[in-house]
C-alpha positions as CSV (number, residue, x, y, z in Angstrom):
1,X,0.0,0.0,0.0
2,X,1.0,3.8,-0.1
3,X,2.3,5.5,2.8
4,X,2.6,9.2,1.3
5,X,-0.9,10.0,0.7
6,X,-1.2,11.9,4.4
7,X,-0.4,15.8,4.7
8,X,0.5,16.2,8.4
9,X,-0.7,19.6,9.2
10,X,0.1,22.0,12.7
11,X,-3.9,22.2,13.6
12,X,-5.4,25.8,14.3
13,X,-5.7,27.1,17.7
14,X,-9.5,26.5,18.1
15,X,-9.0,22.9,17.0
16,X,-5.4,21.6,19.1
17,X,-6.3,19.0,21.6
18,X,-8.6,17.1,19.4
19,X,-6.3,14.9,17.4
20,X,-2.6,13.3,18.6
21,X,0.3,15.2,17.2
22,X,-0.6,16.7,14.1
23,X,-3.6,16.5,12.2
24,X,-3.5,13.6,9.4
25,X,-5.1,15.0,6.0
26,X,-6.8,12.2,3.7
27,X,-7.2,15.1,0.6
28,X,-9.6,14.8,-2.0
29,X,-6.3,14.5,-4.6
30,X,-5.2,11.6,-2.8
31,X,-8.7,9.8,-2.0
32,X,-8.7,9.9,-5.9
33,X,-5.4,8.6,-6.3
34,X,-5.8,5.8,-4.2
35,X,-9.3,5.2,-5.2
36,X,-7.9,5.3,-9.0
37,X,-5.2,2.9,-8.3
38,X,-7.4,0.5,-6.5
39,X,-9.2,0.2,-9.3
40,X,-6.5,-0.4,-12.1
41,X,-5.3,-3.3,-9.5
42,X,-8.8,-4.7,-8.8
43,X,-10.4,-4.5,-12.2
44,X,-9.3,-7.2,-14.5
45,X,-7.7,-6.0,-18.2
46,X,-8.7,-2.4,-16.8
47,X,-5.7,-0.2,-18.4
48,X,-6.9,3.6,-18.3
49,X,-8.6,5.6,-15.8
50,X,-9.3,9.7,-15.6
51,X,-8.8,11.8,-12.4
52,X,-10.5,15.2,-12.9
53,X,-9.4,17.4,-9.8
54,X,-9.8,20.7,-9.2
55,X,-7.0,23.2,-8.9
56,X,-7.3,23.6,-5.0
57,X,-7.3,19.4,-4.6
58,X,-3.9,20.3,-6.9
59,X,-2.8,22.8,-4.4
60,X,-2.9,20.5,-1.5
61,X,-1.8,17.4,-2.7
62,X,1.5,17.1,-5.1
63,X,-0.1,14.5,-8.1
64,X,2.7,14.7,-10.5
65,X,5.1,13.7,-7.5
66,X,3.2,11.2,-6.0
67,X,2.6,9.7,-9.1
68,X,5.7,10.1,-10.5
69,X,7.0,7.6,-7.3
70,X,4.7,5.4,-8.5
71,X,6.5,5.3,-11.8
72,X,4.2,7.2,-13.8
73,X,5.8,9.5,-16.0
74,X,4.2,12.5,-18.0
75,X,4.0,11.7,-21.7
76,X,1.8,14.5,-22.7
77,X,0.9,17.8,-20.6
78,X,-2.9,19.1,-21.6
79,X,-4.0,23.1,-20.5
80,X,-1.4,25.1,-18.6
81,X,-1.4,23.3,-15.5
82,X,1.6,21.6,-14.4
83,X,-0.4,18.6,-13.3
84,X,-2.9,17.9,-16.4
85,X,-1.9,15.3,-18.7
86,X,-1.4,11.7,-19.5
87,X,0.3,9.7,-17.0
88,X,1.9,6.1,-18.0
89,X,4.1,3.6,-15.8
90,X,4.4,1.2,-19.4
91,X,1.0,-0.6,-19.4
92,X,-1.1,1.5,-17.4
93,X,-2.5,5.1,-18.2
94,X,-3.5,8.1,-16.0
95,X,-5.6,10.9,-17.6
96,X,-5.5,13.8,-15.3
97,X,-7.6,16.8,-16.7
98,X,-9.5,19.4,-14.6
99,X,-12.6,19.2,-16.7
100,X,-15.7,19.5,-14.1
101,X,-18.9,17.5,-14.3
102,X,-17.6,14.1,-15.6
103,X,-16.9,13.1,-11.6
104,X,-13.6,12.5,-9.9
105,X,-12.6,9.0,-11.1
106,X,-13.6,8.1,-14.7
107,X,-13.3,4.3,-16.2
108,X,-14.6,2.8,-18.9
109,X,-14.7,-1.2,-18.9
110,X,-15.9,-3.7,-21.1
111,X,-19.1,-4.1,-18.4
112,X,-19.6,-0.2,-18.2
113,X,-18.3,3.0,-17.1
114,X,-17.2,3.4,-13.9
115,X,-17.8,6.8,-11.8
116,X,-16.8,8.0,-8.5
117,X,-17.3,10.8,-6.7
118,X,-14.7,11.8,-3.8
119,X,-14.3,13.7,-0.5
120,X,-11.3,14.3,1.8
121,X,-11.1,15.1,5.1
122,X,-9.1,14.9,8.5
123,X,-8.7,11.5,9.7
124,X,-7.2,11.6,13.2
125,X,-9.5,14.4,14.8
126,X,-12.5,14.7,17.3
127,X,-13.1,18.3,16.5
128,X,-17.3,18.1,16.6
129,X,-17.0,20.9,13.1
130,X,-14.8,18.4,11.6
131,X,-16.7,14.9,12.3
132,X,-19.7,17.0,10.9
133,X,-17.4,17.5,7.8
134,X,-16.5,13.9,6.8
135,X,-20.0,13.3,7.2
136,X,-20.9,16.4,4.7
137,X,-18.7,14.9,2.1
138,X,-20.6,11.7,1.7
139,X,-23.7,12.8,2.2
140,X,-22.2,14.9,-0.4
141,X,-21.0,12.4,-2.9
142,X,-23.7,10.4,-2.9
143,X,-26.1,13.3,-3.5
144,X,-23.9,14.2,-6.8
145,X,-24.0,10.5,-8.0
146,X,-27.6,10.6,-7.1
147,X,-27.7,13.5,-9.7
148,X,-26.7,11.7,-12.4
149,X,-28.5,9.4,-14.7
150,X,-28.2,5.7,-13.5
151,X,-26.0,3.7,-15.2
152,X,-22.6,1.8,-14.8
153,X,-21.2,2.1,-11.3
154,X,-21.2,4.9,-9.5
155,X,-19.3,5.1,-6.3
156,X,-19.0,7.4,-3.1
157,X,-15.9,7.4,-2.2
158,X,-14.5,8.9,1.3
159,X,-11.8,8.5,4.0
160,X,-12.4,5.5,6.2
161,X,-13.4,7.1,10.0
162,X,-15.8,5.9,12.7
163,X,-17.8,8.6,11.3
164,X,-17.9,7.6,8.0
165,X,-18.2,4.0,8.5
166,X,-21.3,4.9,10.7
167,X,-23.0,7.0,8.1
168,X,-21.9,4.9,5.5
169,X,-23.3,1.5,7.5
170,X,-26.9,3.7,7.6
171,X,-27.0,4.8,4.0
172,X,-25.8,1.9,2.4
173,X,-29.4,0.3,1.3
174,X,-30.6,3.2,0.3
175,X,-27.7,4.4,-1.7
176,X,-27.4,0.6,-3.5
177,X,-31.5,0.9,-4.1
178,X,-30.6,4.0,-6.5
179,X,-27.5,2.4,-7.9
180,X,-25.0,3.8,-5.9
181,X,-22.0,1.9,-4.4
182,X,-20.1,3.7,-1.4
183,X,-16.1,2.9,-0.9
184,X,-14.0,3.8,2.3
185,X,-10.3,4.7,2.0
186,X,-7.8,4.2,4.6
187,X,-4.6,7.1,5.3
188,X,-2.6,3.7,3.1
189,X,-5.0,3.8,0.1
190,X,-7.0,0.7,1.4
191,X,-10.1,0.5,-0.4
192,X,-13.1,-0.8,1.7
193,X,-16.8,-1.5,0.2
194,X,-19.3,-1.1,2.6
195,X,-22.1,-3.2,1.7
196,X,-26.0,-3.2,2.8
Protein backbone atom coordinates (compact mmCIF):
# COMPACT_ATOMS: atom_id res chain seq x y z
CA UNK A 1 0.00 0.00 0.00
CA UNK A 2 1.00 3.78 -0.09
CA UNK A 3 2.33 5.54 2.83
CA UNK A 4 2.59 9.17 1.35
CA UNK A 5 -0.94 10.04 0.74
CA UNK A 6 -1.18 11.91 4.39
CA UNK A 7 -0.43 15.83 4.70
CA UNK A 8 0.50 16.20 8.38
CA UNK A 9 -0.67 19.60 9.22
CA UNK A 10 0.15 22.01 12.69
CA UNK A 11 -3.91 22.19 13.62
CA UNK A 12 -5.39 25.80 14.26
CA UNK A 13 -5.68 27.09 17.66
CA UNK A 14 -9.48 26.49 18.11
CA UNK A 15 -8.98 22.91 16.99
CA UNK A 16 -5.40 21.58 19.13
CA UNK A 17 -6.28 19.01 21.63
CA UNK A 18 -8.62 17.08 19.40
CA UNK A 19 -6.30 14.92 17.38
CA UNK A 20 -2.63 13.29 18.62
CA UNK A 21 0.27 15.20 17.22
CA UNK A 22 -0.62 16.71 14.07
CA UNK A 23 -3.56 16.49 12.18
CA UNK A 24 -3.53 13.63 9.45
CA UNK A 25 -5.12 15.01 5.97
CA UNK A 26 -6.79 12.23 3.67
CA UNK A 27 -7.17 15.11 0.62
CA UNK A 28 -9.56 14.84 -2.03
CA UNK A 29 -6.34 14.49 -4.63
CA UNK A 30 -5.22 11.57 -2.78
CA UNK A 31 -8.67 9.81 -1.96
CA UNK A 32 -8.70 9.94 -5.90
CA UNK A 33 -5.44 8.57 -6.28
CA UNK A 34 -5.81 5.78 -4.21
CA UNK A 35 -9.27 5.21 -5.16
CA UNK A 36 -7.87 5.29 -8.98
CA UNK A 37 -5.24 2.91 -8.33
CA UNK A 38 -7.41 0.46 -6.51
CA UNK A 39 -9.16 0.18 -9.32
CA UNK A 40 -6.45 -0.43 -12.08
CA UNK A 41 -5.30 -3.31 -9.47
CA UNK A 42 -8.81 -4.68 -8.85
CA UNK A 43 -10.45 -4.46 -12.20
CA UNK A 44 -9.27 -7.19 -14.52
CA UNK A 45 -7.66 -5.99 -18.17
CA UNK A 46 -8.68 -2.37 -16.77
CA UNK A 47 -5.68 -0.22 -18.37
CA UNK A 48 -6.92 3.57 -18.33
CA UNK A 49 -8.61 5.58 -15.80
CA UNK A 50 -9.33 9.71 -15.62
CA UNK A 51 -8.84 11.79 -12.39
CA UNK A 52 -10.49 15.17 -12.89
CA UNK A 53 -9.39 17.41 -9.79
CA UNK A 54 -9.77 20.72 -9.21
CA UNK A 55 -7.00 23.22 -8.86
CA UNK A 56 -7.28 23.61 -5.03
CA UNK A 57 -7.26 19.37 -4.58
CA UNK A 58 -3.86 20.29 -6.85
CA UNK A 59 -2.81 22.81 -4.43
CA UNK A 60 -2.92 20.46 -1.51
CA UNK A 61 -1.82 17.36 -2.69
CA UNK A 62 1.47 17.06 -5.13
CA UNK A 63 -0.10 14.53 -8.10
CA UNK A 64 2.66 14.70 -10.47
CA UNK A 65 5.11 13.72 -7.48
CA UNK A 66 3.24 11.25 -6.01
CA UNK A 67 2.60 9.69 -9.15
CA UNK A 68 5.70 10.09 -10.48
CA UNK A 69 6.96 7.58 -7.31
CA UNK A 70 4.68 5.40 -8.49
CA UNK A 71 6.54 5.27 -11.76
CA UNK A 72 4.18 7.20 -13.80
CA UNK A 73 5.80 9.50 -16.00
CA UNK A 74 4.21 12.49 -17.97
CA UNK A 75 4.01 11.74 -21.71
CA UNK A 76 1.76 14.50 -22.75
CA UNK A 77 0.92 17.84 -20.62
CA UNK A 78 -2.92 19.08 -21.58
CA UNK A 79 -4.04 23.06 -20.54
CA UNK A 80 -1.42 25.15 -18.58
CA UNK A 81 -1.40 23.33 -15.52
CA UNK A 82 1.64 21.59 -14.38
CA UNK A 83 -0.42 18.62 -13.30
CA UNK A 84 -2.86 17.85 -16.45
CA UNK A 85 -1.88 15.31 -18.66
CA UNK A 86 -1.44 11.72 -19.52
CA UNK A 87 0.33 9.67 -16.96
CA UNK A 88 1.92 6.05 -17.99
CA UNK A 89 4.12 3.65 -15.78
CA UNK A 90 4.44 1.22 -19.43
CA UNK A 91 1.04 -0.61 -19.42
CA UNK A 92 -1.10 1.54 -17.38
CA UNK A 93 -2.48 5.11 -18.18
CA UNK A 94 -3.48 8.13 -16.04
CA UNK A 95 -5.60 10.94 -17.58
CA UNK A 96 -5.52 13.78 -15.27
CA UNK A 97 -7.57 16.83 -16.73
CA UNK A 98 -9.54 19.41 -14.57
CA UNK A 99 -12.58 19.18 -16.72
CA UNK A 100 -15.73 19.52 -14.11
CA UNK A 101 -18.91 17.47 -14.33
CA UNK A 102 -17.55 14.12 -15.64
CA UNK A 103 -16.86 13.12 -11.61
CA UNK A 104 -13.64 12.53 -9.89
CA UNK A 105 -12.65 9.02 -11.05
CA UNK A 106 -13.64 8.14 -14.67
CA UNK A 107 -13.27 4.25 -16.19
CA UNK A 108 -14.57 2.77 -18.93
CA UNK A 109 -14.70 -1.17 -18.88
CA UNK A 110 -15.91 -3.67 -21.07
CA UNK A 111 -19.06 -4.06 -18.39
CA UNK A 112 -19.56 -0.23 -18.23
CA UNK A 113 -18.31 3.04 -17.11
CA UNK A 114 -17.21 3.41 -13.86
CA UNK A 115 -17.79 6.81 -11.76
CA UNK A 116 -16.81 8.03 -8.52
CA UNK A 117 -17.31 10.81 -6.70
CA UNK A 118 -14.74 11.77 -3.80
CA UNK A 119 -14.32 13.67 -0.50
CA UNK A 120 -11.30 14.29 1.85
CA UNK A 121 -11.05 15.10 5.13
CA UNK A 122 -9.12 14.92 8.55
CA UNK A 123 -8.68 11.47 9.70
CA UNK A 124 -7.23 11.61 13.20
CA UNK A 125 -9.54 14.36 14.80
CA UNK A 126 -12.47 14.67 17.29
CA UNK A 127 -13.06 18.26 16.49
CA UNK A 128 -17.31 18.11 16.58
CA UNK A 129 -16.95 20.85 13.05
CA UNK A 130 -14.76 18.44 11.59
CA UNK A 131 -16.74 14.94 12.30
CA UNK A 132 -19.65 17.00 10.90
CA UNK A 133 -17.35 17.47 7.83
CA UNK A 134 -16.50 13.91 6.76
CA UNK A 135 -20.02 13.26 7.18
CA UNK A 136 -20.88 16.42 4.70
CA UNK A 137 -18.73 14.89 2.14
CA UNK A 138 -20.57 11.68 1.71
CA UNK A 139 -23.73 12.84 2.20
CA UNK A 140 -22.16 14.95 -0.36
CA UNK A 141 -20.96 12.41 -2.88
CA UNK A 142 -23.73 10.44 -2.92
CA UNK A 143 -26.14 13.25 -3.52
CA UNK A 144 -23.91 14.19 -6.82
CA UNK A 145 -23.99 10.51 -8.00
CA UNK A 146 -27.61 10.62 -7.15
CA UNK A 147 -27.74 13.54 -9.72
CA UNK A 148 -26.74 11.65 -12.40
CA UNK A 149 -28.48 9.39 -14.70
CA UNK A 150 -28.23 5.69 -13.54
CA UNK A 151 -25.99 3.71 -15.23
CA UNK A 152 -22.63 1.81 -14.82
CA UNK A 153 -21.23 2.11 -11.29
CA UNK A 154 -21.21 4.88 -9.54
CA UNK A 155 -19.34 5.08 -6.30
CA UNK A 156 -19.01 7.39 -3.10
CA UNK A 157 -15.90 7.45 -2.18
CA UNK A 158 -14.47 8.86 1.34
CA UNK A 159 -11.80 8.47 4.03
CA UNK A 160 -12.36 5.47 6.19
CA UNK A 161 -13.37 7.08 10.03
CA UNK A 162 -15.83 5.89 12.68
CA UNK A 163 -17.83 8.57 11.31
CA UNK A 164 -17.92 7.60 7.99
CA UNK A 165 -18.23 3.99 8.49
CA UNK A 166 -21.32 4.93 10.70
CA UNK A 167 -22.97 6.99 8.09
CA UNK A 168 -21.89 4.94 5.46
CA UNK A 169 -23.33 1.47 7.50
CA UNK A 170 -26.88 3.70 7.56
CA UNK A 171 -27.02 4.83 4.00
CA UNK A 172 -25.81 1.88 2.38
CA UNK A 173 -29.41 0.33 1.27
CA UNK A 174 -30.64 3.22 0.25
CA UNK A 175 -27.65 4.43 -1.67
CA UNK A 176 -27.44 0.55 -3.52
CA UNK A 177 -31.45 0.94 -4.09
CA UNK A 178 -30.58 3.97 -6.53
CA UNK A 179 -27.47 2.39 -7.89
CA UNK A 180 -25.00 3.82 -5.86
CA UNK A 181 -21.95 1.95 -4.39
CA UNK A 182 -20.06 3.71 -1.39
CA UNK A 183 -16.10 2.89 -0.87
CA UNK A 184 -13.95 3.80 2.31
CA UNK A 185 -10.25 4.68 2.00
CA UNK A 186 -7.84 4.21 4.57
CA UNK A 187 -4.64 7.12 5.31
CA UNK A 188 -2.58 3.71 3.12
CA UNK A 189 -5.01 3.75 0.07
CA UNK A 190 -6.95 0.75 1.35
CA UNK A 191 -10.08 0.48 -0.37
CA UNK A 192 -13.06 -0.78 1.70
CA UNK A 193 -16.82 -1.46 0.19
CA UNK A 194 -19.27 -1.10 2.61
CA UNK A 195 -22.12 -3.23 1.72
CA UNK A 196 -26.03 -3.18 2.80
Amino acid sequence: MFDDLIVELDPPTNRRGKCEGKERHLTEAAVMLAYGMHLLRTVPQLQKIELHPDGEHAKRFEIVRWLSARGFALKESQGTTTYCGTYRDGQKTIVVTSTPGKGDVVAKTDDGSIIAECKGGIVNTSHAGQKSRLRKGLCEAVGLLMAREKGGRQVAVVPNTETTLKLAQKLATRARDAGIEIALVDERGAVFDVKP
